[in-house]
C-alpha positions in Angstrom: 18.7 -24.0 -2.1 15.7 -26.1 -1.3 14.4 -24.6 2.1 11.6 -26.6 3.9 9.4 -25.0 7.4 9.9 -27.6 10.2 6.4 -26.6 11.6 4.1 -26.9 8.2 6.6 -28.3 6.4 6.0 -26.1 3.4 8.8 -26.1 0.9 10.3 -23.7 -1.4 13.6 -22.4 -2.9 15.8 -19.1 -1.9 19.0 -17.9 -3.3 22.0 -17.3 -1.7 21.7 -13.8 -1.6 18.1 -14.0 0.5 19.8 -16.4 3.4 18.8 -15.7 6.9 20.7 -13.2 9.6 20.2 -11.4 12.6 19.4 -8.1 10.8 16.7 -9.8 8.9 15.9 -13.5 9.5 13.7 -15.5 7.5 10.2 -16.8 8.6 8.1 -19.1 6.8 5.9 -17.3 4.4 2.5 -19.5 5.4 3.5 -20.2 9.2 5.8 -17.2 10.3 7.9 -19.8 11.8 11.9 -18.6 12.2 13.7 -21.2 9.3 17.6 -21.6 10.3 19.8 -23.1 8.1 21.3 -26.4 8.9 24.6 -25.6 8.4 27.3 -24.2 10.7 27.8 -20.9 9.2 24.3 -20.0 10.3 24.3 -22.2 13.3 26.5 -19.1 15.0 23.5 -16.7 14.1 20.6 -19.2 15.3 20.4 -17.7 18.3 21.0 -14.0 18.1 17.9 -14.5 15.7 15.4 -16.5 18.4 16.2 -13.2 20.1 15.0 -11.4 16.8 12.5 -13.8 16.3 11.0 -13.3 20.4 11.4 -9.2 19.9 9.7 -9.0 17.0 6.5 -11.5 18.1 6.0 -9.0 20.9 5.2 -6.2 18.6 1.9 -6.9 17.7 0.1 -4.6 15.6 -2.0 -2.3 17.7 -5.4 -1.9 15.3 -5.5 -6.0 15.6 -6.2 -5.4 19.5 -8.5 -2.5 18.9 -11.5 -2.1 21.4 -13.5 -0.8 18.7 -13.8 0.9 14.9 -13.1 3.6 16.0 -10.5 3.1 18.8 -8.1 6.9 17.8 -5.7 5.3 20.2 -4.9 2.3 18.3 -5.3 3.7 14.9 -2.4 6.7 15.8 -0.1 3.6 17.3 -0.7 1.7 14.6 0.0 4.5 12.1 2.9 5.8 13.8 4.7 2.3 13.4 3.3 1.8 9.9 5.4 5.1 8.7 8.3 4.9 10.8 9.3 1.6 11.7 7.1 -0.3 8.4 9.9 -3.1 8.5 9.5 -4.1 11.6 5.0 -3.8 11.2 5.1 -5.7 8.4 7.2 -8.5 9.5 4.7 -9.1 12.4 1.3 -8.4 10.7 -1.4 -11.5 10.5 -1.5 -12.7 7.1 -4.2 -15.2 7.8 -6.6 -13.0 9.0 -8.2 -11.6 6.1 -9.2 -7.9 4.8 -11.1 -7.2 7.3 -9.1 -5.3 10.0 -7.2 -3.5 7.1 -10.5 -2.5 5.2 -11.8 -1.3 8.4 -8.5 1.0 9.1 -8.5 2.2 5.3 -12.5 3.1 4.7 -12.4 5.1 8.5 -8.8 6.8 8.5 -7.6 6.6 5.2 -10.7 8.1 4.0 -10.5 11.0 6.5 -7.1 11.8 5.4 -8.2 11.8 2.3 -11.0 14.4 3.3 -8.8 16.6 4.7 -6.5 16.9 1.8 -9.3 17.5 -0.4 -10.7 20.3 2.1 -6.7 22.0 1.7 -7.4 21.9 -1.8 -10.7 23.7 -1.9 -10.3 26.3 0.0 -6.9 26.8 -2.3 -9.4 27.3 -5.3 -11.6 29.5 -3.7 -8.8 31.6 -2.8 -7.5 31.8 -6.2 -11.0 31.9 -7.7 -11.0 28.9 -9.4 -14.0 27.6 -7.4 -16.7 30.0 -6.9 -17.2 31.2 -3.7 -20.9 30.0 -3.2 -21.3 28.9 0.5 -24.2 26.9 -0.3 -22.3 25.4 -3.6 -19.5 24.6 -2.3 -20.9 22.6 0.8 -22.9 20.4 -0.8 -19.8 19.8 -2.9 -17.8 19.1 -0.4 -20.5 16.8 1.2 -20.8 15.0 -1.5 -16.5 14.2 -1.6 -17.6 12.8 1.9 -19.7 10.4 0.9 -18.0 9.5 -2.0 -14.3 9.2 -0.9 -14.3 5.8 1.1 -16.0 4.5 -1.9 -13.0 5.9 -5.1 -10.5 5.4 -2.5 -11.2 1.8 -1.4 -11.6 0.9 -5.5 -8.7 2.2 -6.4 -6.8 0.8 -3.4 -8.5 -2.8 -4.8 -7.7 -2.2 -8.2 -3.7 -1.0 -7.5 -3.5 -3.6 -5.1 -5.2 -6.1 -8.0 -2.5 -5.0 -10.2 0.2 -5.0 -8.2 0.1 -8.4 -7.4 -0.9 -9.7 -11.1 2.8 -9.2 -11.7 3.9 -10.1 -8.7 2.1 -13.6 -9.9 3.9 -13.9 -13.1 7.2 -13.2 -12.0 6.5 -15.9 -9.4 7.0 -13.6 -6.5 3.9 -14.0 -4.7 4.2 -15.9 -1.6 1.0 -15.2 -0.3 -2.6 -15.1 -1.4 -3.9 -11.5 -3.0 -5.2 -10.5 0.6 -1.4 -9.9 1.9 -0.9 -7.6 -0.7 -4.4 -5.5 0.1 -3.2 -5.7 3.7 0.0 -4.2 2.6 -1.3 -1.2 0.7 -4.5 -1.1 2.5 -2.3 0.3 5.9 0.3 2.0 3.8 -2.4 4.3 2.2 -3.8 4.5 5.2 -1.6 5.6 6.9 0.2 8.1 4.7 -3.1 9.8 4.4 -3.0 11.0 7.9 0.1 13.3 6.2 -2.8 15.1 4.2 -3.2 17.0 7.7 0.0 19.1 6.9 -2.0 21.5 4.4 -1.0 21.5 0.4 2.6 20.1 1.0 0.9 16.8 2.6 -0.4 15.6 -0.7 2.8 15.8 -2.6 4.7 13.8 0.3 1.8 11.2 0.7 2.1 9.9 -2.5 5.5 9.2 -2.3 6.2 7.6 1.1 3.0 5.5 0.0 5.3 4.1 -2.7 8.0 3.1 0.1 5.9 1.6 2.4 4.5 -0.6 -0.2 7.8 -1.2 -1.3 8.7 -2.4 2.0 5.9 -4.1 3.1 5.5 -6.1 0.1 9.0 -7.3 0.0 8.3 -8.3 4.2 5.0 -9.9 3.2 5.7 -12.0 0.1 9.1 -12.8 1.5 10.7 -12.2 -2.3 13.5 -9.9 -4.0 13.3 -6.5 -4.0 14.1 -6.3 -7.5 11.0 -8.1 -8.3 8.8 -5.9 -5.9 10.1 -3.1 -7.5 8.7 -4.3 -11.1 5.4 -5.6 -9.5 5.0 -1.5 -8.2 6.5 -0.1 -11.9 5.1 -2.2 -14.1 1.5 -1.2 -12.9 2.4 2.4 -13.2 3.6 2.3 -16.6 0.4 0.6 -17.6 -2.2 3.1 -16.5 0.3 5.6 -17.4 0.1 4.2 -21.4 -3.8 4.0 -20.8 -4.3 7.3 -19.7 -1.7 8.7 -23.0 -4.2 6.5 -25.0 -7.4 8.0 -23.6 -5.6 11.7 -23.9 -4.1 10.9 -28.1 -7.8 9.6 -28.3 -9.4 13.0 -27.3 -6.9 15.0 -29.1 -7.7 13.0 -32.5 -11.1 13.5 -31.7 -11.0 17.0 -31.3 -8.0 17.5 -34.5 -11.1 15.5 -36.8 -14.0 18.0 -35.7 -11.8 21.1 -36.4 -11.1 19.6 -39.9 -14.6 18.8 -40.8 -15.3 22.0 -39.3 -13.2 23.5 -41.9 -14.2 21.5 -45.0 -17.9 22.3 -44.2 -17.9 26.1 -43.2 -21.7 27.4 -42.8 
């Protein structure tokens, strides 16, 4: 059915299945204004869901009323509601307002999660003696993953989130411009990096509660089936997964065609 915002009047379609109710009402995907059905079946919902609609306005996101960059007190609200409650987050997060707060909140926190899990994972290979333990070595190492972290983790944050919503494009899922998505992932990783605290086991869980906030979030912020969400966060996975088996079959031939020309010249 044919669906139509009666504040910006923006128009779209919506199945059946995706029809608004009190656990999860529908809000315009350019405007964030509550969209009630005019027909009498939902007519006995409309108001439970202006009650929805006033709850959820309330809880704005706390690193959009930050005093500063590096306001802790905001940052640990904001991340505890991201992992916990990321429905609720991402149903009430400004779409309109750009990167900016969400590039701030990834390159500061995200990066020092990511710090800290790479820390964990040092002194594991100096215990084990797979790093040398050279005091002098091993800190400028590690201050060089400092300086270089924000940087890898901010491009590959752009490039997954580049991806992601590439297919989220051609399956025709994307309700909102490329910046939602960053936004989306940008606070997810974010936030799941503050899990890298919890020494060794942190990085296995981060990963994966990364994938269900995104999963969440994106569904909230493109206001589109989770079926197709799913592919847009698959699909990208599959693909680096078949370039990095290409780049692996590439060194192994590589290395197979040395040892035979090795062989048919011996010295």
């Amino acid at each position: 059915m044919i669906i139509r915002c009666p504040k910006c009047k923006f128009a779209g379609s919506i199945s059946a299945t995706n029809r608004v109710t009190v656990e999860q009402p529908f809000f315009c995907p350019r405007c964030q204004t509550l969209i009630i059905y005019p027909d009498e079946q939902i007519a006995s919902v409309a108001s439970p869901v202006q009650g929805v609609r006033k709850m959820v306005k309330s809880q704005r996101v706390d690193w959009e009323m930050r005093s500063s960059w590096l306001d802790v007190g905001a940052f640990w609200r904001t991340s505890k509601s991201i992992l916990f409650r990321p429905s609720a987050v991402f149903s009430t997060l400004n779409y309109e307002a750009g990167i900016g707060n969400a590039l701030v909140y990834l390159l500061i926190y995200g990066s020092l999660g990511q710090i800290i899990g790479r820390y964990w994972i040092t002194l594991l290979g100096i215990h084990y003696g797979i790093i040398e333990s050279n005091a002098l070595d091993n800190t400028l190492h590690f201050a060089g993953t400092i300086l270089l972290t924000p940087v890898l983790f901010l491009a590959l944050i752009f490039v997954a989130a580049g991806l992601v919503h590439l297919v989220l494009r051609i399956l025709l899922a994307n309700r909102r411009p490329f910046s939602a998505t960053f936004q989306v992932m940008a606070y997810a990783s974010a936030a799941t990096s503050i899990v890298n605290v919890i020494p060794f086991l942190g990085r296995v869980i981060m990963p994966l509660w990364a994938i269900v906030l995104y999963f969440v979030g994106l569904s909230r912020a493109h206001q589109t089936s989770k079926a197709k969400v799913f592919l847009s966060l698959l699909l990208p996975l599959v693909l680096l997964g078949l370039i990095a088996l290409g780049v692996i079959l590439a060194i192994a031939v590589s290395h197979v065609a040395e040892f035979l020309q090795a062989l048919n010249n011996p010295l």
